[in-house]
C-alpha positions as CSV (number, residue, x, y, z in Angstrom):
1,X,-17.1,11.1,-11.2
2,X,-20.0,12.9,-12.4
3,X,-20.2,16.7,-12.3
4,X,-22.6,17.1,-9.4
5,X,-20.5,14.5,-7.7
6,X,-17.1,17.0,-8.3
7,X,-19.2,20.0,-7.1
8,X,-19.9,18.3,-4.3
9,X,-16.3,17.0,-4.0
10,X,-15.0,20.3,-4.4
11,X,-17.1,22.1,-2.0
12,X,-16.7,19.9,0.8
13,X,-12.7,20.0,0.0
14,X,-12.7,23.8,0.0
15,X,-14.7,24.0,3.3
16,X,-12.3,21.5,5.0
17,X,-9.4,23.9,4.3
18,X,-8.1,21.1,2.1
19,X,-7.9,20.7,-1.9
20,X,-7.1,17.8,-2.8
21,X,-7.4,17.2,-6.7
22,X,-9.0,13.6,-7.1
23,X,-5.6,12.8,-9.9
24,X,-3.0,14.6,-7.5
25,X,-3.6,12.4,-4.2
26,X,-0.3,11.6,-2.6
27,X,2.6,14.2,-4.9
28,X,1.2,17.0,-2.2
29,X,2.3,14.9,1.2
30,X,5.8,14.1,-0.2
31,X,9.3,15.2,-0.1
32,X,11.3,13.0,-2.9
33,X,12.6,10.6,-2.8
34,X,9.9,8.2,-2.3
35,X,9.9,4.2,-1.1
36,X,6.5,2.5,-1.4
37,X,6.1,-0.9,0.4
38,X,3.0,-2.9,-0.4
39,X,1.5,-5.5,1.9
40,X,0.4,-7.4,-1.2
41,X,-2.1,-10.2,1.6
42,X,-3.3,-7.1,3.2
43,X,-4.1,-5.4,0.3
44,X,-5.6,-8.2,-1.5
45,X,-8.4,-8.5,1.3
46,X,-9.0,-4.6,0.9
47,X,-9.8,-5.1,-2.9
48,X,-12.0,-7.9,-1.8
49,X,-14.2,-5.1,0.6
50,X,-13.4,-2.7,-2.0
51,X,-15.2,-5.0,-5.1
52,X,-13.0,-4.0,-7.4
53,X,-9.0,-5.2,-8.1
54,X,-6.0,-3.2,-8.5
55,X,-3.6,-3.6,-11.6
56,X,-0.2,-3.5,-10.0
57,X,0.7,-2.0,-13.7
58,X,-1.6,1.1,-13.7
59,X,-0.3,1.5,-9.8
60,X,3.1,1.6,-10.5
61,X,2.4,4.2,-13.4
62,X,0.4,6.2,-11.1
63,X,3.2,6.0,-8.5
64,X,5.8,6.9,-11.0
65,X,3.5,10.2,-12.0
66,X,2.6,11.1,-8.3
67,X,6.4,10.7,-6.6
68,X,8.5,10.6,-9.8
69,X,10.4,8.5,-12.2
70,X,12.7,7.0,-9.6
71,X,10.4,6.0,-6.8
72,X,11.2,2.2,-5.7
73,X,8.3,0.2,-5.1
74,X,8.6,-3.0,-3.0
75,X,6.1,-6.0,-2.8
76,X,5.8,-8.6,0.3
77,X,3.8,-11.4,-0.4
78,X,3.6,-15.6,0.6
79,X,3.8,-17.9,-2.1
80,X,2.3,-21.2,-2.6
81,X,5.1,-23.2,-4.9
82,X,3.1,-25.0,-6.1
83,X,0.7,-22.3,-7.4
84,X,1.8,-21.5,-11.0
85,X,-0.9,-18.7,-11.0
86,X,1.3,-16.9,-7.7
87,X,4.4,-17.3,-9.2
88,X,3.6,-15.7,-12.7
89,X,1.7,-12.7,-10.4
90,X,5.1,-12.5,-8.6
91,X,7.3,-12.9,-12.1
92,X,4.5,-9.6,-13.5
93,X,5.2,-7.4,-10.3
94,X,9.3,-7.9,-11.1
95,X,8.7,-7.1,-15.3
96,X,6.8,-4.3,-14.4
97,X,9.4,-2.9,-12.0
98,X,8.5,-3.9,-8.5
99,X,11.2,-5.2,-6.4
100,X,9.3,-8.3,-5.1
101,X,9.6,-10.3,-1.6
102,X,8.5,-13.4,-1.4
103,X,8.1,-16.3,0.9
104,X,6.9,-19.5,1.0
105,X,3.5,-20.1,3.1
106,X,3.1,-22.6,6.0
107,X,0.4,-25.1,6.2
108,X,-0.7,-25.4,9.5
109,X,-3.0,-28.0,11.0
110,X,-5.5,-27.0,12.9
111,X,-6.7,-28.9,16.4
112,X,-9.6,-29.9,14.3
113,X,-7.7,-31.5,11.7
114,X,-8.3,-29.0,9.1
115,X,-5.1,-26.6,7.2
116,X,-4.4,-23.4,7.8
117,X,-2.7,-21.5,5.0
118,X,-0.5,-19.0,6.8
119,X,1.5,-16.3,5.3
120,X,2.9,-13.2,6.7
121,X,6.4,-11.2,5.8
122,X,5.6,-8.0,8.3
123,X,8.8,-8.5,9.9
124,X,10.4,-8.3,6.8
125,X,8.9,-5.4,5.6
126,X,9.5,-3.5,9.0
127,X,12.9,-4.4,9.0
128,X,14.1,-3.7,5.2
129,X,11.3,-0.3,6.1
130,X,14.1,0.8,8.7
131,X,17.5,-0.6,6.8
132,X,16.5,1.9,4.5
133,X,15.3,4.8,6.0
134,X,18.3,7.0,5.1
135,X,17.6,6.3,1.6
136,X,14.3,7.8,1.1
137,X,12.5,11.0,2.5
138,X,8.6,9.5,2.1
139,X,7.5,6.1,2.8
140,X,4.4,4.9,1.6
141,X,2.9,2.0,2.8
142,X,0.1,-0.1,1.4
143,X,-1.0,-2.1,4.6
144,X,-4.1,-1.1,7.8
145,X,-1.7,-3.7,10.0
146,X,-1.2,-2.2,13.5
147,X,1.5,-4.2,13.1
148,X,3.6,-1.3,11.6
149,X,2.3,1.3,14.0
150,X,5.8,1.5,15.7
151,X,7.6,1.9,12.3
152,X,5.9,4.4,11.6
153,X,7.2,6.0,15.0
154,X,10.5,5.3,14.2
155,X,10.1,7.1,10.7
156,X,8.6,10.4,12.3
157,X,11.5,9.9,14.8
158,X,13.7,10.1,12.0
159,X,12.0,13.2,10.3
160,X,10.3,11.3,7.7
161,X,7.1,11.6,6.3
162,X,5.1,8.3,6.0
163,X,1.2,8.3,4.1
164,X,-0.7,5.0,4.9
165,X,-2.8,3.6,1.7
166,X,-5.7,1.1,2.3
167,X,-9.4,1.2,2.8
168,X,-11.7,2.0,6.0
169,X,-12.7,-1.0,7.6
170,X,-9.1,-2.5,6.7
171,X,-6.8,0.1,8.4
172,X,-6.2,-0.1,12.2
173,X,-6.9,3.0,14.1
174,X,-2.9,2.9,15.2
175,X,-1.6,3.6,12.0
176,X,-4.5,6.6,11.1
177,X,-3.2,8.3,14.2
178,X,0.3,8.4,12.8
179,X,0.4,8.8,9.1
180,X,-1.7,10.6,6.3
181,X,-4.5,8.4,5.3
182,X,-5.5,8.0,1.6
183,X,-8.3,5.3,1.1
184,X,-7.9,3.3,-1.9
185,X,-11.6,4.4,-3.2
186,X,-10.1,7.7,-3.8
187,X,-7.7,6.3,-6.3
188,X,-10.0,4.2,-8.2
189,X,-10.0,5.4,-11.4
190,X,-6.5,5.7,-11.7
191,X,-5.4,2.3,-10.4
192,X,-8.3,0.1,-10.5
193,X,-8.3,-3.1,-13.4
């Protein structure tokens, strides 16, 4: 960020009535322990608007400075068995320290005779999201799926705080009027490849 850009940045924080330091993004919205869950599909399609990737690696270092040491990080994603390059990405997010979810993907024929790759473990992910809830104080979820807009109503029903991570354009109005939002652009430079 260059310094007019942090003037700038700073100005318009200050005259919202809310500094947020560009390194220090999420540590001020939690209460510790923290569980992250990360919609790996949907967040791979907001690196794609985004034009840049993440590196799981610098994330889970950044997570590990923002919520502490013993945050737990989950991953959901489809696999494709037969895609060596899925399965060593999966085999990286458990050496670096994720707790991963996996499942295999459906092919689905279409009506015009073409497949359909179809992967999707949201029901998995709201359901371990709500085993757990006594164990943590702050969720943190990496998805825009509406799909978890009443898991989120079940953490706040529970006195938990929940911060939604993803990008505008990829996050569904549902979930921005029920958790604090943090778009990915704003953590850039700490997580991007």
């Amino acid at each position: 960020m260059k310094f007019r850009q942090k003037i700038f940045f700073w100005l318009g924080e200050c005259f919202l009535g809310r500094w947020i330091h560009p390194n220090f993004m999420i540590s001020q919205f939690i209460k510790l322990p923290v569980y992250v869950f990360i919609d790996v599909e949907n967040t791979f399609y907001a690196q794609k608007t985004l034009g840049w990737k993440i590196s799981y690696e610098r994330l889970m270092s950044y997570l590990k400075r923002e919520c502490g040491e013993n945050v737990k990080c989950f991953t959901y994603s489809g696999v494709d068995e037969a895609n060596t390059k899925q399965k060593k990405f999966l085999d990286m997010l458990d050496i670096i320290g994720y707790v991963t979810r996996a499942k295999s993907v459906k092919k689905i024929k279409t009506k015009g005779g073409n497949i359909r790759w179809k992967s999707s473990l949201d029901i998995e992910m709201a359901l371990e999201i709500t085993e757990l809830v006594d164990k943590f104080k702050t969720a943190i979820l990496f998805s825009g799926d509406s799909d978890f807009a009443i898991v989120l109503d079940k953490l706040k029903s529970k006195g938990k705080r929940a911060l939604v991570v993803s990008t505008r354009g990829r996050v569904a109005k549902e979930l921005l009027e029920r958790a604090k939002f943090i778009d990915l652009r704003k953590l850039k430079n700490e997580i991007s490849q």
